[in-house]
C-alpha positions in Angstrom: 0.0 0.0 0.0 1.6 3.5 -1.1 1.9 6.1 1.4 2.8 9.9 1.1 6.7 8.4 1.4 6.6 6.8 -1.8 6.5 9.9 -3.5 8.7 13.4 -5.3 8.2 16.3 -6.0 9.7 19.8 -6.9 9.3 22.5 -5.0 8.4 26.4 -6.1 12.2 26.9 -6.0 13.3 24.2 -8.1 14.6 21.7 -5.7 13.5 18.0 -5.2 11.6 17.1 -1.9 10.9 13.5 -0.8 7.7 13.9 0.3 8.5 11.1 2.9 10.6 14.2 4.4 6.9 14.7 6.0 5.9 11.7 7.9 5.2 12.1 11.4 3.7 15.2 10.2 -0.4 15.7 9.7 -0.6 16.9 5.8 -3.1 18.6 4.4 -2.8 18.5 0.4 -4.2 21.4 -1.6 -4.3 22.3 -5.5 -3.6 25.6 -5.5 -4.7 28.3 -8.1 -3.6 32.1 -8.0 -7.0 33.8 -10.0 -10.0 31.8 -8.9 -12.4 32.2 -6.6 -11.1 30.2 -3.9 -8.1 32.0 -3.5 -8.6 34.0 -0.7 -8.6 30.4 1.0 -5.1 30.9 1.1 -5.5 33.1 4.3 -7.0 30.1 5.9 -4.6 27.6 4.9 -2.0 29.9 6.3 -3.9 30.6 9.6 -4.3 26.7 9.9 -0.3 26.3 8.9 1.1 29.3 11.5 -1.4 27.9 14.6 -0.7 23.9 14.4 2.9 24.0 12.9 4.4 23.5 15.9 2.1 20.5 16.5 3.0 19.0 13.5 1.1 19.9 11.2 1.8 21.3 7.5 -0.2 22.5 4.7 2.0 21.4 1.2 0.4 23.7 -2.0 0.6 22.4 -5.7 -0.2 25.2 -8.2 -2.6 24.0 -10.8 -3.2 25.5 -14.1 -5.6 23.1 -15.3 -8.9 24.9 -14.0 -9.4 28.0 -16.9 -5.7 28.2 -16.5 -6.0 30.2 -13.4 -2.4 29.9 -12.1 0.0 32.5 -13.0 2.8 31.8 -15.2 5.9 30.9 -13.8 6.5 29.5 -10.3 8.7 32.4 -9.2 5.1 34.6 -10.0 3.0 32.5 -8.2 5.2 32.4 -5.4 5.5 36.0 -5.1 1.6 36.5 -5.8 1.0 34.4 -2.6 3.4 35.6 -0.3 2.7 39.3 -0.7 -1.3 38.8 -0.9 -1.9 35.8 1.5 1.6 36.3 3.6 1.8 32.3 2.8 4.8 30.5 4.5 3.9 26.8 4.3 5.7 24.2 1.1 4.8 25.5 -1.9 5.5 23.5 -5.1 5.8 23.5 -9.1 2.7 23.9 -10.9 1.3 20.4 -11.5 -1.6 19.1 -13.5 -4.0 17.0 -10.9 -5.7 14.7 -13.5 -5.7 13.1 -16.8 -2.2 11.7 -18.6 -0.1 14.0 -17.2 -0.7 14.1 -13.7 1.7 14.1 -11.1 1.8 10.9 -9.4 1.1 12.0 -6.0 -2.2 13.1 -7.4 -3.0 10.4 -9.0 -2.8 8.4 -5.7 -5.0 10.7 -3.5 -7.3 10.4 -6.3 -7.4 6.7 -5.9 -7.3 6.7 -2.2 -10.8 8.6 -1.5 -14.3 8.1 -2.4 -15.7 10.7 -4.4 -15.7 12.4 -7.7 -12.4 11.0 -8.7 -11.3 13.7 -11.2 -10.4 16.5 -9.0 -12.8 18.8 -10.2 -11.7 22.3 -9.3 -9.2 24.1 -7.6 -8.8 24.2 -3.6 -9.3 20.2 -3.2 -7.9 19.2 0.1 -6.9 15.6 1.1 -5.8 15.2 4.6 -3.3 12.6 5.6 -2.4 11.4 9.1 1.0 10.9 10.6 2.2 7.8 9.0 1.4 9.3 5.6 -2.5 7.6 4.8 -5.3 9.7 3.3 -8.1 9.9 5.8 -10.2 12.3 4.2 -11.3 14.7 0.8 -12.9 17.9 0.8 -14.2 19.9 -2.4 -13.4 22.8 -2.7 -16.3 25.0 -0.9 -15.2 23.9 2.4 -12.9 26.1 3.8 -9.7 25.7 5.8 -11.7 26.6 9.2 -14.3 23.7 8.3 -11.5 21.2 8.6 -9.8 22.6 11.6 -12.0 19.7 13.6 -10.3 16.9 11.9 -6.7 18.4 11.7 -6.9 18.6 15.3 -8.2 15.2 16.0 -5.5 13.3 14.2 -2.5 16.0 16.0 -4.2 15.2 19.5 
């Protein structure tokens, strides 16, 4: 059975991250867009990241494009777009695509781990994994960072 160990991936800066790197860790896993209309989740996400870090907890973002290609351009952009408008701190990552031939293979997993829709069908999907890497849960979009905070807590306490 694959956990969140078994898998890569680049982060906004260019450098390769073993994504085992985070066991031990709670993980909440969100495609990310910089011009849609769930962007201001970002605040939440970060409020989330900054009050349960320290718990061990962490929010990782993957920039998406593949949602009316509302990511910005280059990684560099996105990153600055999100730290100067949503002040974000937590692992950010290269823009991805979440479904079809070319998605990344960490997405393709939560995708397989979770009832529901299968596709990911917009930006702002959330899976949350518990300490030894497992998906527990999927949220769509509309449910915001402060909807979840329940079930973050229950798996760091």
């Amino acid at each position: 059975m694959a956990t969140l160990q078994d898998f890569r991936a680049t982060t906004i800066t260019g450098a390769e991250q073993a994504l085992g790197d985070y066991l031990g860790k709670v993980v909440l896993v969100v495609n990310t867009a910089s011009t849609c209309g769930f962007t201001p989740q970002f605040d939440g996400l970060e409020t989330l990241y900054e009050s349960m870090a320290g718990d061990g907890f962490v929010v990782l973002g993957f920039p998406c494009g593949q949602f009316k290609n509302q990511e910005l351009g280059t990684d560099e952009e996105t990153a600055q777009f999100c730290r100067a408008n949503y002040g974000v701190t937590f692992p950010m990552f290269h823009k991805i695509d979440v479904n079809g031939p070319h998605a990344h293979p960490l997405f393709a997993w939560l995708r397989s781990e979770q009832e529901g829709p299968g596709d990911i069908q917009w930006n702002f999907t959330k899976f949350l994994l518990n300490r030894d890497g497992e998906v527990v849960h999927r949220y769509e979009p509309a449910v915001t960072p402060a909807e979840i905070e329940g079930d973050i807590r229950a798996l760091l306490y």
